[in-house]
C-alpha positions as CSV (number, residue, x, y, z in Angstrom):
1,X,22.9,20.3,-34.2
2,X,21.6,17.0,-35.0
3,X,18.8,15.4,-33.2
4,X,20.3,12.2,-30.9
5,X,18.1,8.9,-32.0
6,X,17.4,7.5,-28.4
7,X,14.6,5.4,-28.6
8,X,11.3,6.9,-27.0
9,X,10.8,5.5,-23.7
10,X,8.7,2.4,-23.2
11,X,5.0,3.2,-22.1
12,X,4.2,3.0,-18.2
13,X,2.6,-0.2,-18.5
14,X,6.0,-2.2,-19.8
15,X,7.6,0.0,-17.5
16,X,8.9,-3.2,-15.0
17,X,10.3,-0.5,-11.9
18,X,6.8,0.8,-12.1
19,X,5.1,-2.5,-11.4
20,X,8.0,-3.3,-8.9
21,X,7.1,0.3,-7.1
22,X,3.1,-0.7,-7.0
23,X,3.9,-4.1,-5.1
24,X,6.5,-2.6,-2.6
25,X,3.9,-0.1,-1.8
26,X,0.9,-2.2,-1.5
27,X,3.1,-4.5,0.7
28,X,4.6,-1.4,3.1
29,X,0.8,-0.2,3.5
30,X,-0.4,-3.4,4.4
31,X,2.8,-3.6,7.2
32,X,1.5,-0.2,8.5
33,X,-1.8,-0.4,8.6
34,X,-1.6,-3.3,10.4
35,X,1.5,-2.6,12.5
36,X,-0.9,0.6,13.4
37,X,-4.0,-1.4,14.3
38,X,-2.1,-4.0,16.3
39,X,-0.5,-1.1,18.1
40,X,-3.6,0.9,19.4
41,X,-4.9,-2.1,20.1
42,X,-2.2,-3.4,22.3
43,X,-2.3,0.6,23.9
44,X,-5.7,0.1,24.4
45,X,-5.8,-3.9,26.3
46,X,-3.1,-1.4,28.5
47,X,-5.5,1.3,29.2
48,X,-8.3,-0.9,30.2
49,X,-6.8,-4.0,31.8
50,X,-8.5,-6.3,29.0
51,X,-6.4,-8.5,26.1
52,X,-8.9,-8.6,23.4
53,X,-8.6,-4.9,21.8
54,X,-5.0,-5.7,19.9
55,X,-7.3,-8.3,18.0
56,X,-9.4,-6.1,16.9
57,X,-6.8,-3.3,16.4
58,X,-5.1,-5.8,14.2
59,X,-8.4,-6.5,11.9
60,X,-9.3,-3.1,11.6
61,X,-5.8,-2.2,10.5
62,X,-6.0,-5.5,7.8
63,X,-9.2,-4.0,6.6
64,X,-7.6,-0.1,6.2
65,X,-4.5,-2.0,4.7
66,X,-6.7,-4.0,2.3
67,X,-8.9,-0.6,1.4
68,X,-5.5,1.3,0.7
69,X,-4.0,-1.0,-1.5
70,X,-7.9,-1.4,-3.3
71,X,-7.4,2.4,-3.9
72,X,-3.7,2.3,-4.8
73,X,-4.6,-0.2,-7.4
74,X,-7.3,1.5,-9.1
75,X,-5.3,4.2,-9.3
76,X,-2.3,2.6,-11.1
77,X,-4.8,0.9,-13.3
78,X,-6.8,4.3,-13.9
79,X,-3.4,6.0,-14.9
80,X,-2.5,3.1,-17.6
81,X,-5.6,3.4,-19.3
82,X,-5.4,7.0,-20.1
């Protein structure tokens, strides 16, 4: 049987979903993270009677977001130059 002649696929760097995937992620990690922070913050100012903590729920969770999507980069990038 004869061999089909499909062009090979383009390498994961043309690859335009793969890019499309990266930025969706990075931008639903960022949402979490600090979605997350704001929320134990805000649990927190509940706990203790105070309205300060959901403010620094919400930086800590920018920071996580921001040292996730650092990683996630890295990654992608790591996995191109191979």
């Amino acid at each position: 049987m004869p061999e089909s002649r499909r062009p090979p696929p383009p390498p994961p760097d043309e690859n335009p979903w793969r890019a499309a995937g990266l930025v969706t992620a990075i931008g639903v990690e960022l949402a979490v993270c600090v979605g997350l922070g704001w929320w134990i913050g805000a649990v927190a100012d509940r706990h203790n009677g105070t309205e300060k903590w959901y403010l620094a729920g919400l930086v800590v969770g920018l920071v996580a977001g921001i040292g996730s999507a650092i990683g996630l980069i890295r990654k992608f990038a790591g996995e191109r130059r191979k």
